[in-house]
LUMMAR-102651 format. One record per residue (C-alpha): residue in three letters; residue number from 1; x, y, z. Coordinates in steps of 0.02 Angstrom, whole numbers, always signed. Example, Ala and Ser with C-alpha at 12.3 -4.5 7.8 and 13.67 -1.06 7.14 Angstrom:
2
   resn   resi       c1       c2       c3
    ALA      1     +615     -225     +390
    SER      2     +684      -53     +357
END
This chain:
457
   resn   resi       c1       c2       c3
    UNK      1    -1059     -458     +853
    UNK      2    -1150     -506     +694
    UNK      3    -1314     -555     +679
    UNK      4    -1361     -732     +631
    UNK      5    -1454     -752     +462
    UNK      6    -1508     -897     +351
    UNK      7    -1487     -821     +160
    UNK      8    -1618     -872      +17
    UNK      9    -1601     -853     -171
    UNK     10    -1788     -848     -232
    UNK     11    -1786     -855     -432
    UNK     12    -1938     -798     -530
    UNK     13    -1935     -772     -725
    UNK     14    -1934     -583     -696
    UNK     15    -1862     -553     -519
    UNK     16    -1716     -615     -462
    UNK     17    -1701     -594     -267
    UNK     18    -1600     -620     -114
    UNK     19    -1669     -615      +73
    UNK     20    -1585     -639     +229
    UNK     21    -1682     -687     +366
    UNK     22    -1643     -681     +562
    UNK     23    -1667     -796     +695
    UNK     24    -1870     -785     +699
    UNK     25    -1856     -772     +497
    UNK     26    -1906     -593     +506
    UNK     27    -1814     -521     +329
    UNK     28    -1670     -405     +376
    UNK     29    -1609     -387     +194
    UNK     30    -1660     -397      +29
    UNK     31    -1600     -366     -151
    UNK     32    -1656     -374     -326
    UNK     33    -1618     -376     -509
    UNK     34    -1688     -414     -684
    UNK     35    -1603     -477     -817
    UNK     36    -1635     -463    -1008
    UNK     37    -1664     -633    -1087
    UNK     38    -1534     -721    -1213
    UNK     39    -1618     -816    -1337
    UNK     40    -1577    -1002    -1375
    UNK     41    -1532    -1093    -1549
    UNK     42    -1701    -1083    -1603
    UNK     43    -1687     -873    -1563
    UNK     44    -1855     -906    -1426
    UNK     45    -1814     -792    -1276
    UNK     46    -1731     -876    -1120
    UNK     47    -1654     -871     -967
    UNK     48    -1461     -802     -934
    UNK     49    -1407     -926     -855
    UNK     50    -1228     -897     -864
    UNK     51    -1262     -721     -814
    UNK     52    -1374     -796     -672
    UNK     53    -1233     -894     -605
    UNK     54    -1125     -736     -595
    UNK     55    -1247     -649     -506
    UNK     56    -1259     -774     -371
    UNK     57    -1084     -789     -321
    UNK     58    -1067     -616     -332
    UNK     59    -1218     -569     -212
    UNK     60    -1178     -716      -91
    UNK     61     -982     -676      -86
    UNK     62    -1017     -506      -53
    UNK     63    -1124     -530      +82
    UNK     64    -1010     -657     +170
    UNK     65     -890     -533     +157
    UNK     66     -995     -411     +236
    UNK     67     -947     -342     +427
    UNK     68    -1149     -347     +470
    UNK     69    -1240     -523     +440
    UNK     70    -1149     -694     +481
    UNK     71    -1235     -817     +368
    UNK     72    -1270     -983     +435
    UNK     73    -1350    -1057     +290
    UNK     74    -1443    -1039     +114
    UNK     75    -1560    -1123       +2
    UNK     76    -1655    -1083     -162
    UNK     77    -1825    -1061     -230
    UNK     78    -1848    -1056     -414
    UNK     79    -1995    -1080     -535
    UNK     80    -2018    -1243     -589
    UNK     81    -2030    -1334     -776
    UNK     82    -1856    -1297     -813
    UNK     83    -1671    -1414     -823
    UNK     84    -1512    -1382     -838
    UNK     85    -1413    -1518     -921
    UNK     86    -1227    -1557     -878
    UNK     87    -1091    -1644     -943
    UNK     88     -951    -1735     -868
    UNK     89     -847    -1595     -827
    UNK     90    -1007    -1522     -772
    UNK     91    -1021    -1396     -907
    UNK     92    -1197    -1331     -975
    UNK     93    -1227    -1429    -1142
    UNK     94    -1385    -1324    -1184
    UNK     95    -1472    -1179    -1145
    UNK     96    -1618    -1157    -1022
    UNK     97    -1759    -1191    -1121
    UNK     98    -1909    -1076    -1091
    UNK     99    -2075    -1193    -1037
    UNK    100    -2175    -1070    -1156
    UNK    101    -2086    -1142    -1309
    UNK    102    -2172    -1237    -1423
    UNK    103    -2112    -1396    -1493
    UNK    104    -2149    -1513    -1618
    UNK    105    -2323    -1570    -1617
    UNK    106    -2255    -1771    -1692
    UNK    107    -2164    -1773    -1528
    UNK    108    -2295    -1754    -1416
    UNK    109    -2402    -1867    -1512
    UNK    110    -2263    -1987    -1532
    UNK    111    -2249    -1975    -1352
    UNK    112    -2449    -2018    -1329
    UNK    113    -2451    -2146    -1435
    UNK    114    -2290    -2262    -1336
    UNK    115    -2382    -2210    -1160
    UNK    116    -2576    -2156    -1168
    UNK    117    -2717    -2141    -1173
    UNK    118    -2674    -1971    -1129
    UNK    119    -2812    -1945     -986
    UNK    120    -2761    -2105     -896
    UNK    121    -2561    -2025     -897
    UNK    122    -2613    -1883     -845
    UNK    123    -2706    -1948     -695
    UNK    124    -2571    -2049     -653
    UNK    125    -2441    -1936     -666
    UNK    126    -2552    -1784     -608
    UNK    127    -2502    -1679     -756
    UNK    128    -2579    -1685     -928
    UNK    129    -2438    -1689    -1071
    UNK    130    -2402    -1494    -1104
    UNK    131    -2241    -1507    -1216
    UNK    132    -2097    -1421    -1128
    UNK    133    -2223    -1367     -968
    UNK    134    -2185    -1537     -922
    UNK    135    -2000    -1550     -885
    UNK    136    -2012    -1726     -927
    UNK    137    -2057    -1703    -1102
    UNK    138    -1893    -1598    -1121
    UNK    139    -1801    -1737    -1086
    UNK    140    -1901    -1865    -1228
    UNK    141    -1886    -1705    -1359
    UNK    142    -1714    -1678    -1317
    UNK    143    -1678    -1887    -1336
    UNK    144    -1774    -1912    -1522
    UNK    145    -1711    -1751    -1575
    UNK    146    -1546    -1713    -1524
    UNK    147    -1485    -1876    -1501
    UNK    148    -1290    -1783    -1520
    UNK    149    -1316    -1679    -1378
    UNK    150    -1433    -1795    -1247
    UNK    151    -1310    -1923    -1245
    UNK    152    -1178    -1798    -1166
    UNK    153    -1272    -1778    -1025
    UNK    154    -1232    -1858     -886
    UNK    155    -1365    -1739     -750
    UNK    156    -1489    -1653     -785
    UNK    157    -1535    -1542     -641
    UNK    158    -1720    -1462     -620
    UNK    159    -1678    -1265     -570
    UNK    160    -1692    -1249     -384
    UNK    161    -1554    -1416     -356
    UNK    162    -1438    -1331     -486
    UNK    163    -1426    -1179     -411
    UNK    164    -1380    -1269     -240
    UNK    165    -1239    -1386     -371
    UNK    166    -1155    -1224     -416
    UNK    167    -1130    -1188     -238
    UNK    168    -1098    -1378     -185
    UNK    169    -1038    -1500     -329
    UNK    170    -1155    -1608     -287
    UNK    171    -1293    -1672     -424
    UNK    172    -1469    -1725     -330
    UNK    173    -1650    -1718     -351
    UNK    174    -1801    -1660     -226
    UNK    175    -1976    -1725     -240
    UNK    176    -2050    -1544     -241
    UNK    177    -1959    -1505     -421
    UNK    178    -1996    -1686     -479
    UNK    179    -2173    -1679     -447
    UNK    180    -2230    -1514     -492
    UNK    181    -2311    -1567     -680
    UNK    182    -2147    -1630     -750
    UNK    183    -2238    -1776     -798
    UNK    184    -2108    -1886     -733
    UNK    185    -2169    -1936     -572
    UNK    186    -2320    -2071     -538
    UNK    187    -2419    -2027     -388
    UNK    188    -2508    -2194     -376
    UNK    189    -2344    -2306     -382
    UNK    190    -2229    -2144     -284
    UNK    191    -2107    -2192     -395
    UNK    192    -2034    -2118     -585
    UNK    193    -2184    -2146     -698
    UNK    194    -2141    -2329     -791
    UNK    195    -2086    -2229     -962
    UNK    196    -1963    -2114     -863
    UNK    197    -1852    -2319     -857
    UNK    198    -1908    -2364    -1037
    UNK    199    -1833    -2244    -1115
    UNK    200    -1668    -2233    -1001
    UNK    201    -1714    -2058     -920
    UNK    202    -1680    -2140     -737
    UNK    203    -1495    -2145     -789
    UNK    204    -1475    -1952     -797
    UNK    205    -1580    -1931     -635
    UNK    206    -1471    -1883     -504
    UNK    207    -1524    -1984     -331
    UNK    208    -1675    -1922     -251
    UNK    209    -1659    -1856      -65
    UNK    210    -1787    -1755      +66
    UNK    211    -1808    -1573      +30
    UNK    212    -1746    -1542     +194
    UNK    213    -1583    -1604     +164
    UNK    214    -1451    -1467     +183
    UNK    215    -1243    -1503     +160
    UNK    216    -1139    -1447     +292
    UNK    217     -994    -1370     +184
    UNK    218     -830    -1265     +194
    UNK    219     -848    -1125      +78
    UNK    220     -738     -976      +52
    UNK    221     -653    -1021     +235
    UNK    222     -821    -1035     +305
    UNK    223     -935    -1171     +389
    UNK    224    -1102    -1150     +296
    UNK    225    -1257    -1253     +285
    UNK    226    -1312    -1260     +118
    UNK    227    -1486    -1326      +59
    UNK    228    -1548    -1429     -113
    UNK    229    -1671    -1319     -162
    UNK    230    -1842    -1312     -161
    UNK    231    -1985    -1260     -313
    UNK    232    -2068    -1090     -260
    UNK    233    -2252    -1153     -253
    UNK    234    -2213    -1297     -120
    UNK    235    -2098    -1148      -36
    UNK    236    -2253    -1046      -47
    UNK    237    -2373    -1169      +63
    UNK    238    -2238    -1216     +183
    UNK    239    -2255    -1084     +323
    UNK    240    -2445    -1134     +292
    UNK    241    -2411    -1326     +349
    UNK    242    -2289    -1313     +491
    UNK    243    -2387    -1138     +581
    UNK    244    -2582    -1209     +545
    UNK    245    -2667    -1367     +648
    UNK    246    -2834    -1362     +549
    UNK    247    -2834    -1438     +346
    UNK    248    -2841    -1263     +249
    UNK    249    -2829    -1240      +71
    UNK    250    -2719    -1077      -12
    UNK    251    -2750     -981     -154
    UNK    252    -2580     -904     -210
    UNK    253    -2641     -732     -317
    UNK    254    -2549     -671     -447
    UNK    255    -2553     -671     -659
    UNK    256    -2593     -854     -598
    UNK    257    -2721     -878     -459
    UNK    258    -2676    -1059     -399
    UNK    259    -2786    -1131     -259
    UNK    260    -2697    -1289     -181
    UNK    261    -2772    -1432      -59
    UNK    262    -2614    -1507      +15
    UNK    263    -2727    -1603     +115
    UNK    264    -2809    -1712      -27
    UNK    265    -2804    -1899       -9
    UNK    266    -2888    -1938     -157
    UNK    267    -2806    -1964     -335
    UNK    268    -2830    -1868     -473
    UNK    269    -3006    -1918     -566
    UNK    270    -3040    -1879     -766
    UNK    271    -3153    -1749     -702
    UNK    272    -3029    -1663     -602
    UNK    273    -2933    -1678     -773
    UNK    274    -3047    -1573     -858
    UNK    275    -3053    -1442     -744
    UNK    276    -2870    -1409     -745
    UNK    277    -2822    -1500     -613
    UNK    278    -2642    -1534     -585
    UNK    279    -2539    -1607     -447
    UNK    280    -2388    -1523     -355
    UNK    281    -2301    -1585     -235
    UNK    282    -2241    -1575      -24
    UNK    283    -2091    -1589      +36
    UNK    284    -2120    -1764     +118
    UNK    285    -2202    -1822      -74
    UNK    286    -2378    -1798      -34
    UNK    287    -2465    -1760     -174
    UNK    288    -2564    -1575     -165
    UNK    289    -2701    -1551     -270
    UNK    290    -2705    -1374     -370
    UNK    291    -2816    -1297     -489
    UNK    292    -2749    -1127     -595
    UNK    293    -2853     -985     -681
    UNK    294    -2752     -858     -760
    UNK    295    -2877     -695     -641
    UNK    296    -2733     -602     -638
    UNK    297    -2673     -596     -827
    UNK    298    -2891     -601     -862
    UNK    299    -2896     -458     -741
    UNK    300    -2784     -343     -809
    UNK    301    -2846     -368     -978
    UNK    302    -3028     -352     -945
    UNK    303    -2987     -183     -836
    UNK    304    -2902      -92     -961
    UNK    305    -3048      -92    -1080
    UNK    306    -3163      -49     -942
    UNK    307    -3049     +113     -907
    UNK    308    -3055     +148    -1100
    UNK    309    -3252     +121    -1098
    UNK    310    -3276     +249     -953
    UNK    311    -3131     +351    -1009
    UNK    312    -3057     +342     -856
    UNK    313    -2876     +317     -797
    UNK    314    -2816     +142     -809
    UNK    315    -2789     +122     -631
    UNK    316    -2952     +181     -564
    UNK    317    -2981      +11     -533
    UNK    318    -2877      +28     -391
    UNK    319    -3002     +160     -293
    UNK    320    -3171      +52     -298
    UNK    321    -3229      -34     -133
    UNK    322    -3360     -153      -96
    UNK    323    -3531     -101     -134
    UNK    324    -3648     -187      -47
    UNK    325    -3822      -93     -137
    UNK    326    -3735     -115     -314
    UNK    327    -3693     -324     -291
    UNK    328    -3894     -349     -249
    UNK    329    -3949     -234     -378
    UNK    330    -3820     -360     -494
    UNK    331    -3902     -540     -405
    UNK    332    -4085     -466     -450
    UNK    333    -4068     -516     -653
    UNK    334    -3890     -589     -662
    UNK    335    -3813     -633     -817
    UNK    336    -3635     -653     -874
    UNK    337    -3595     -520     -974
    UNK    338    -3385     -526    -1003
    UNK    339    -3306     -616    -1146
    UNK    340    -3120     -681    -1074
    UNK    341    -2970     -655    -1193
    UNK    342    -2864     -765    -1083
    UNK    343    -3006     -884     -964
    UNK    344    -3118    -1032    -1081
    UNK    345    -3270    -1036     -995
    UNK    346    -3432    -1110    -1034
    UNK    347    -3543     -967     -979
    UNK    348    -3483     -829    -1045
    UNK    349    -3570     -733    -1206
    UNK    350    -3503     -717    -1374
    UNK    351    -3444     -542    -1350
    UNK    352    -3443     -434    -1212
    UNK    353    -3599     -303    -1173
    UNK    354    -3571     -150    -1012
    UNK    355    -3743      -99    -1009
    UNK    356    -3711       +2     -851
    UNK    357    -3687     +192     -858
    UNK    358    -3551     +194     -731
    UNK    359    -3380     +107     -683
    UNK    360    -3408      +44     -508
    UNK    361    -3572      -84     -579
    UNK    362    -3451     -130     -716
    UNK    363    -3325     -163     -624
    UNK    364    -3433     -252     -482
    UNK    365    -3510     -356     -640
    UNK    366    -3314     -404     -679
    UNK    367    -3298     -451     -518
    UNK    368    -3415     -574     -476
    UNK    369    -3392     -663     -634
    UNK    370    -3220     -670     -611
    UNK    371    -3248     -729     -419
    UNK    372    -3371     -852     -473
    UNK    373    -3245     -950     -582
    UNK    374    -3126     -956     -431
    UNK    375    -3255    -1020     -328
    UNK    376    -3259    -1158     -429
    UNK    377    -3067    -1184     -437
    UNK    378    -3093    -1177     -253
    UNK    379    -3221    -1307     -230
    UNK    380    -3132    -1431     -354
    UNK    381    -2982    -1423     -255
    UNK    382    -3098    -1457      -93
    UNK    383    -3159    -1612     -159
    UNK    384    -3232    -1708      -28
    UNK    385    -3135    -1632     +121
    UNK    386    -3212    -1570     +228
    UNK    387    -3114    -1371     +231
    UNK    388    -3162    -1228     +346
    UNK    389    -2998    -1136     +334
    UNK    390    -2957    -1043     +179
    UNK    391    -2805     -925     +152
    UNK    392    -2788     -802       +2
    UNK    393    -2615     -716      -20
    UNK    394    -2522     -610     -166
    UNK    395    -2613     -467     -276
    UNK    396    -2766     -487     -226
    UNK    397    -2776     -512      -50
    UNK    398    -2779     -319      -49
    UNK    399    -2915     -310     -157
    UNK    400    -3089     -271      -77
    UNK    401    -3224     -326     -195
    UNK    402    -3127     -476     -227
    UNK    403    -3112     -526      -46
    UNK    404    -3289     -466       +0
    UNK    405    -3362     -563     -128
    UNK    406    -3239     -754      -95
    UNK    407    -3315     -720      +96
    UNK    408    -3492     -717      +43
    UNK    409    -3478     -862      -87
    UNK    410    -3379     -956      +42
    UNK    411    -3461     -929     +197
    UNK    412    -3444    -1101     +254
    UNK    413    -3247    -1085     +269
    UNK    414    -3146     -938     +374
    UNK    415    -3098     -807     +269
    UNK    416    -2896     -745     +308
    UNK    417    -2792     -645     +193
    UNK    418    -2602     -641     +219
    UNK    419    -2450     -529     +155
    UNK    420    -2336     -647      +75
    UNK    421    -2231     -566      -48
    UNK    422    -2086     -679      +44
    UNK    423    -2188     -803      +26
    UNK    424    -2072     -927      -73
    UNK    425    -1922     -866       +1
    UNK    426    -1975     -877     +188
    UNK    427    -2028    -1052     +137
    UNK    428    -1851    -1089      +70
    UNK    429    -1771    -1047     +237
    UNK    430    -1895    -1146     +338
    UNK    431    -1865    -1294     +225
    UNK    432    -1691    -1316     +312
    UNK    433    -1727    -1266     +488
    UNK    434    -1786    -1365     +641
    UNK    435    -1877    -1231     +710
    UNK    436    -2045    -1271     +747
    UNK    437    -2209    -1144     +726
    UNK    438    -2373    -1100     +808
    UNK    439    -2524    -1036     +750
    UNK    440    -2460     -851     +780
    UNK    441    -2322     -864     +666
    UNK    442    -2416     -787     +523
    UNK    443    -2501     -661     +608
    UNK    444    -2326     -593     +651
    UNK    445    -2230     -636     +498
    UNK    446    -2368     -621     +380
    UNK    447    -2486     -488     +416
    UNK    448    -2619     -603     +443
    UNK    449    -2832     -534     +438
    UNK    450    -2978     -612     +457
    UNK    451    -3132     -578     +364
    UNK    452    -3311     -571     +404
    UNK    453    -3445     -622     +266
    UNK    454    -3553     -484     +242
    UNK    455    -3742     -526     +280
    UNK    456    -3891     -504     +153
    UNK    457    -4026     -404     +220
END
């Protein structure tokens, strides 16, 4: 008899993957590819979409096909920031335009100018204007500037709900897509942000419905539930929300170290602003306050010149633990001694100094500086909540000093790491099932660990 699987696209800009999960969404399959970007009119690298497409009706037809797995359902995770526009034969009018492209600074200022100040928008709409970060802004670039081309559109689809189209047919939106800093949505008024109807936008909006909506369908001969997709860092906090009682907040690790509070009741203030604060979004359209520092990206950077410093192999990083002797002898005078290529931050000196004969104090320094600027992203998110849970997944959940040194700044909150690298995909699944969680959910499906802080003698 086969076994009984939900299926789950989960689209990043470098891996492309496919997960099947059983019954108690433990993953029984997975399977991945890259593909090499196309580059649009402009010749800026993008995504294949076309090629995309192909990939996904080939993966999921194949599977169906296959004598093992009897899929019950799908859905899709995808990074967010990113539309596909259709016309009304529901052909792709352009391509997917990368969110690192630049455009036009007159647009964006043309932009501020109809609909500022600029801090007030982007407290309202929990996303400062970013040009094309800020899938929103795509849509005013595309209507002053290719006039030809936006008025053939009759959808345009953020990511996640067109993959689900190119199984279904059928256009929609999803408040996680529409309010993860597309500038489009208004958190105070939980409505499209009053310029999204000035301009006309609303019109090429496809209906909004829950995130948990899935459409019961007949394809290829077969009965299949089939979801509207969901954007990977709501995915991500998901099996967070439905398997934990207490308010927590999550730091996702990665190139990007975002901590979210999906717990926050209070708007976005100026000074939240100024931190970096952004707003993403739940799937019931709570708002969930986030903060980002590029650690990762800052990480990787910073290492490689310590490893050419100490002439030492570039992954030696990788074999230093937690020192508790070299930390104190660090407190004793501390002073920041890094320069960031990729982090602006107030404290640090006009050019780095390593006056420290071997790797394992450098690399301790690196750490607590580092640590001490997610702290803070940490404690903005908090706000006034009161938080004693706090859950760190992704690259650095395996990484001692790092963890060692979050429990000791943090000793007010419980300190768990998790093993997530499903993370957005198990989320996707959950999204459109009725199965309900407890509190052991992500000890079993997660690898759950608590940590200890370490005491001060």
């Amino acid at each position: 008899m086969k076994e009984k699987v939900t299926a789950v696209f989960d689209i990043g800009k470098t891996n492309k993957k496919f997960f099947l999960f059983d019954k108690d969404f433990q993953e029984v399959y997975r399977e991945y590819t890259r593909f090499e970007n196309i580059n649009d009119e402009d010749g800026y690298p993008t995504e294949d979409l076309e090629r995309l497409k192909t990939w996904l009706k080939e993966v999921f037809d194949r599977i169906l096909d296959a004598q093992k797995y009897d899929i019950t359902s799908i859905n899709f995770s995808t990074y967010g920031a990113s539309l596909v526009h259709l016309d009304e034969n529901d052909e792709v009018l352009t391509p997917l335009y990368n969110y690192t492209k630049e455009i036009p600074h007159d647009i964006i200022d043309s932009f501020n100018e109809k609909y500022g100040p600029e801090l007030d928008f982007a407290v309202a709409t929990g996303s400062p204007v970013s040009g094309l970060l800020n899938s929103g802004i795509q849509l005013y670039w595309l209507k002053h500037t290719k006039p030809e081309i936006y008025k053939r559109i009759k959808y345009s689809l953020h990511l996640p709900q067109y993959l689900s189209f190119v199984f279904t047919g059928i256009p929609v939106s999803e408040h996680t897509s529409i309010g993860c800093h597309t500038a489009l949505w208004d958190y105070t008024k939980k409505d499209y942000h009053d310029w999204v109807y000035q301009e006309g936008i609303d019109k090429i909006l496809p209906r909004i419905v829950s995130t948990e909506t899935s459409i019961n369908m007949n394809y290829n001969g077969k009965r299949i539930k089939i979801g509207v997709g969901i954007h990977d860092s709501s995915a991500a906090l998901l099996p967070y929300i439905r398997s934990v009682k207490k308010k927590f907040i999550l730091v996702s690790t990665g190139t990007w170290s975002i901590a979210m509070n999906p717990f926050s009741e209070e708007a976005l203030k100026d000074s939240d602003i100024d931190k970096n604060c952004i707003n993403y979004m739940r799937i019931n359209g709570k708002a969930v306050k986030a903060s980002s520092l590029f650690l990762g990206n800052e990480y990787k950077e910073q290492v490689k010149k310590l490893s050419e410093h100490f002439q030492v192999p570039v992954d030696f990083h990788k074999t230093v633990p937690f020192d508790h002797d070299i930390y104190l002898e660090i407190l004793e005078n501390f002073e920041h001694m890094f320069k960031w290529t990729s982090i602006v931050d107030r404290n640090m000196p006009p050019k780095t100094k390593i006056p420290y004969e071997n790797y394992a104090h450098a690399y301790h320094q690196l750490m607590v500086e580092l640590v001490l600027l997610q702290v803070e992203c940490i404690k903005t998110v908090s706000g006034k909540d009161n938080i004693e849970k706090l859950y760190i997944d992704g690259g650095f959940s395996d990484n001692d000093v790092y963890i060692q040194l979050i429990s000791h700044y943090l000793r007010n909150m419980k300190l768990s790491t998790t093993d997530s690298s499903l993370g957005s995909a198990l989320g996707a699944a959950l999204c459109i099932s009725d199965v309900r969680l407890n509190s052991k959910f992500l000890r079993k499906n997660y690898a759950l660990k608590k940590h200890v802080p370490f005491i001060i003698q």
